[in-house]
C-alpha positions as a Markdown table, in Angstrom:
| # | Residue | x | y | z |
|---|---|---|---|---|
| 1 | Unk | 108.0 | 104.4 | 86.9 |
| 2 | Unk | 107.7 | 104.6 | 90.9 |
| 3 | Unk | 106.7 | 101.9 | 92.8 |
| 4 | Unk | 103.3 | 101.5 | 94.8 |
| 5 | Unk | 103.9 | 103.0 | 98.2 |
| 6 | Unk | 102.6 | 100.7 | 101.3 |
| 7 | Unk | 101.9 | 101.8 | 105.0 |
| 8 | Unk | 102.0 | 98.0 | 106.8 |
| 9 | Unk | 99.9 | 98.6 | 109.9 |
| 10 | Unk | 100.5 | 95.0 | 111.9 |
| 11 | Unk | 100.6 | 94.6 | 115.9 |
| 12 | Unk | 103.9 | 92.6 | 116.2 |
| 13 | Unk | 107.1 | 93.2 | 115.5 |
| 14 | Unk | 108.4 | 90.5 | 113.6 |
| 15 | Unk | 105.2 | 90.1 | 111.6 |
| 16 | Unk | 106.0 | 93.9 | 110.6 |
| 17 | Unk | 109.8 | 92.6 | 109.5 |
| 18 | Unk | 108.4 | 89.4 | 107.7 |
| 19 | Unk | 105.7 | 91.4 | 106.0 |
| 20 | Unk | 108.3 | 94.3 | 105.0 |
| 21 | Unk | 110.5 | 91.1 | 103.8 |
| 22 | Unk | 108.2 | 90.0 | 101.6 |
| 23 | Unk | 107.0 | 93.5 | 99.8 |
| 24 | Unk | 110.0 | 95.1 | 99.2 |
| 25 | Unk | 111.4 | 93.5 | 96.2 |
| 26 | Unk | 108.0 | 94.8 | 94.4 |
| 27 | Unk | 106.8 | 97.7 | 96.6 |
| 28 | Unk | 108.0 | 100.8 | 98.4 |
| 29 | Unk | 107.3 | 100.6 | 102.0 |
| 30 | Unk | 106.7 | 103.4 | 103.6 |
| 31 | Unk | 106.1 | 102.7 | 106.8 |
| 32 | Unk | 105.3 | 100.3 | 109.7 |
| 33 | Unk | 102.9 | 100.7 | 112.4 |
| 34 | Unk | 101.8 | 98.8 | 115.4 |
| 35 | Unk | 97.9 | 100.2 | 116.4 |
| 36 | Unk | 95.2 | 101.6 | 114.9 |
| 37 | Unk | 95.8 | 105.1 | 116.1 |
| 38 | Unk | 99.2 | 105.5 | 114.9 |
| 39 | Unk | 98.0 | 103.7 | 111.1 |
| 40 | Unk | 95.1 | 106.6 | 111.3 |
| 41 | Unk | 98.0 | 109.4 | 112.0 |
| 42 | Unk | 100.5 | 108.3 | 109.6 |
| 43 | Unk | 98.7 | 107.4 | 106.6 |
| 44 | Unk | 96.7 | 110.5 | 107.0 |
| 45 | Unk | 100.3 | 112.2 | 107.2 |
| 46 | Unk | 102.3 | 110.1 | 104.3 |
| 47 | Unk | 98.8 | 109.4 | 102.1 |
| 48 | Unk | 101.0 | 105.9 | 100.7 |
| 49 | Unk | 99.5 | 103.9 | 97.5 |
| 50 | Unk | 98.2 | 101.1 | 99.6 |
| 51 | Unk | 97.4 | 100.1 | 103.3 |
| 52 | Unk | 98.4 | 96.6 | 104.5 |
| 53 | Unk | 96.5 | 96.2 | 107.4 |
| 54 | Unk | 95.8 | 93.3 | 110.6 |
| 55 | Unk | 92.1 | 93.9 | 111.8 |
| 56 | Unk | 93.1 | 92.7 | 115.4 |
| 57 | Unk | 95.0 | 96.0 | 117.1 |
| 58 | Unk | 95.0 | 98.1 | 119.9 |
| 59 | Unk | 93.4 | 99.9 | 120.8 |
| 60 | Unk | 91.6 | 100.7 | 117.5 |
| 61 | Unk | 91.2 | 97.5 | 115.3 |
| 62 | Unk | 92.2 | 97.9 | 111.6 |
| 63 | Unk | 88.3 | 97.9 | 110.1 |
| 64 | Unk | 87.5 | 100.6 | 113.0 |
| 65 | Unk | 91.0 | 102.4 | 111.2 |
| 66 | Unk | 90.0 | 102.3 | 107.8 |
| 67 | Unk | 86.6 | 103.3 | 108.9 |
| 68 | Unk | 87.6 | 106.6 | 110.4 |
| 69 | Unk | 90.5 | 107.2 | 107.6 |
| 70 | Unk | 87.5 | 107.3 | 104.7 |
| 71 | Unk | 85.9 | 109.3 | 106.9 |
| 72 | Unk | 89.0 | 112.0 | 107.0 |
| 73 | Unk | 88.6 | 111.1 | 103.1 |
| 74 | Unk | 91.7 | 108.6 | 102.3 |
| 75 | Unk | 92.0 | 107.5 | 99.0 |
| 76 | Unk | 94.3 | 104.5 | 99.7 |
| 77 | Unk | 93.8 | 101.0 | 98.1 |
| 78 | Unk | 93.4 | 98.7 | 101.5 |
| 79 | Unk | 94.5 | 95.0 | 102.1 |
| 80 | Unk | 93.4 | 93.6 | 105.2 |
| 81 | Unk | 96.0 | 91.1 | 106.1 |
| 82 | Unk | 94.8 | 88.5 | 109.5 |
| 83 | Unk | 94.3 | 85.1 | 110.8 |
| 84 | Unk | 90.8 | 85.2 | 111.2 |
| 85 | Unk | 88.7 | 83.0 | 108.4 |
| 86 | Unk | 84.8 | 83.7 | 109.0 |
| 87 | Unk | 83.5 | 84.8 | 106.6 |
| 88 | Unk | 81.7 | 87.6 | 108.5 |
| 89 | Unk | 85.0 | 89.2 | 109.1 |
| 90 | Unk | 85.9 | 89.3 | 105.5 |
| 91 | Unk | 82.7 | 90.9 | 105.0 |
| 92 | Unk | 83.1 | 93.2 | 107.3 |
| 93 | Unk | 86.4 | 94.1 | 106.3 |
| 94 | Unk | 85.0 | 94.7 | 102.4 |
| 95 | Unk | 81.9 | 96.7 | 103.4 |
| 96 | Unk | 85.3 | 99.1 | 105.2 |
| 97 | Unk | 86.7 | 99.6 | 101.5 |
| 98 | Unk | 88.8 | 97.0 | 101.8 |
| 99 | Unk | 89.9 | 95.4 | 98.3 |
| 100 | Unk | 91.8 | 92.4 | 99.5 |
| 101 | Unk | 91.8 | 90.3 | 102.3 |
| 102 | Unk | 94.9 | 87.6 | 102.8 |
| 103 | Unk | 95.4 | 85.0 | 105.8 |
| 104 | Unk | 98.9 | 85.2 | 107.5 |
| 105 | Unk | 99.6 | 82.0 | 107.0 |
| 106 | Unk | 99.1 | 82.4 | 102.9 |
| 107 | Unk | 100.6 | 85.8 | 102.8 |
| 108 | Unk | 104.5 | 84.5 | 101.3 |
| 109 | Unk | 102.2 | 83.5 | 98.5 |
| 110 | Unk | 99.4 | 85.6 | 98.0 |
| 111 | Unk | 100.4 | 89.4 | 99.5 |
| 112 | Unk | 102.5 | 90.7 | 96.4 |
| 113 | Unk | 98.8 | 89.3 | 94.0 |
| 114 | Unk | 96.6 | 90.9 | 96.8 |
| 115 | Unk | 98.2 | 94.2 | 96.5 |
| 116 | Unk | 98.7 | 94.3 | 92.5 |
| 117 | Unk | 95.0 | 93.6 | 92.4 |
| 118 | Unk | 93.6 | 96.6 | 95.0 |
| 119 | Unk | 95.8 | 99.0 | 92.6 |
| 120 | Unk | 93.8 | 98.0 | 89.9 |
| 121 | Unk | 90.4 | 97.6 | 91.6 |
| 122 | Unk | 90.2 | 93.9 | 91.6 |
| 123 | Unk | 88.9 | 92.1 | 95.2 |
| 124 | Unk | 91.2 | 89.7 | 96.1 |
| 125 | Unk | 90.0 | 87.4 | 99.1 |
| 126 | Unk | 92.9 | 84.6 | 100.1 |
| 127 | Unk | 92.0 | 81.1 | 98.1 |
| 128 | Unk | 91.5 | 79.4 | 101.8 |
| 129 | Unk | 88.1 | 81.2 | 102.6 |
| 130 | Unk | 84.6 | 80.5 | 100.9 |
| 131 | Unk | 82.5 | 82.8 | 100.9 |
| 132 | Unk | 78.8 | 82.4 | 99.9 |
């Protein structure tokens, strides 16, 4: 059985090291991007399982990303992966395509469950944020 492939699309260096750190005991990672642009090129050019991605990037923010790559017609499962806790954010970040939505600071715990679920289908929103 292959493993899921994941694109990681995160701003900062070290967050792109932890994140790959944490993923590949379970997951294949393909890749690891630092803006927008670059997350639009490359997952149109590998097409990976899943796209792990921070909202806040240059120049084109990850929900502006995902936008244009179902616009180019990407099939790829997407977890949004950020600090940011409003709940308009993870909204926003949903009505994108996104399937999961994890907070940094919970991601040791709650990435690996995040992705599992967006292969399936299944939402997963990190346990920190209420959402009515």
């Amino acid at each position: 059985m292959t493993r899921v492939s994941v694109l990681i699309a995160e701003d900062h260096q070290e967050m792109r090291e932890n994140i790959r750190r944490i993923l590949e005991p379970e997951f294949e990672v393909v890749g690891a991007v630092g803006d927008g642009q670059t997350l639009i090129d490359e997952a149109t050019r590998i097409d990976p399982d899943v796209l792990l991605v921070d909202i806040f990037m240059p120049p084109t923010n990850g929900i502006e990303a995902v936008t244009q790559l179902r616009k180019k017609g990407s099939t790829a499962r997407v977890v949004f992966l950020t600090v940011e806790e409003d709940p308009n954010w993870v909204r926003a970040a949903l009505r994108a395509g996104g399937l999961g939505y994890v907070i940094k600071m919970s991601m040791a715990a709650e990435l690996q469950t995040a992705i599992r679920d967006a292969c399936v289908g299944r939402v997963f929103v990190s346990s920190s944020i209420c959402i009515r």
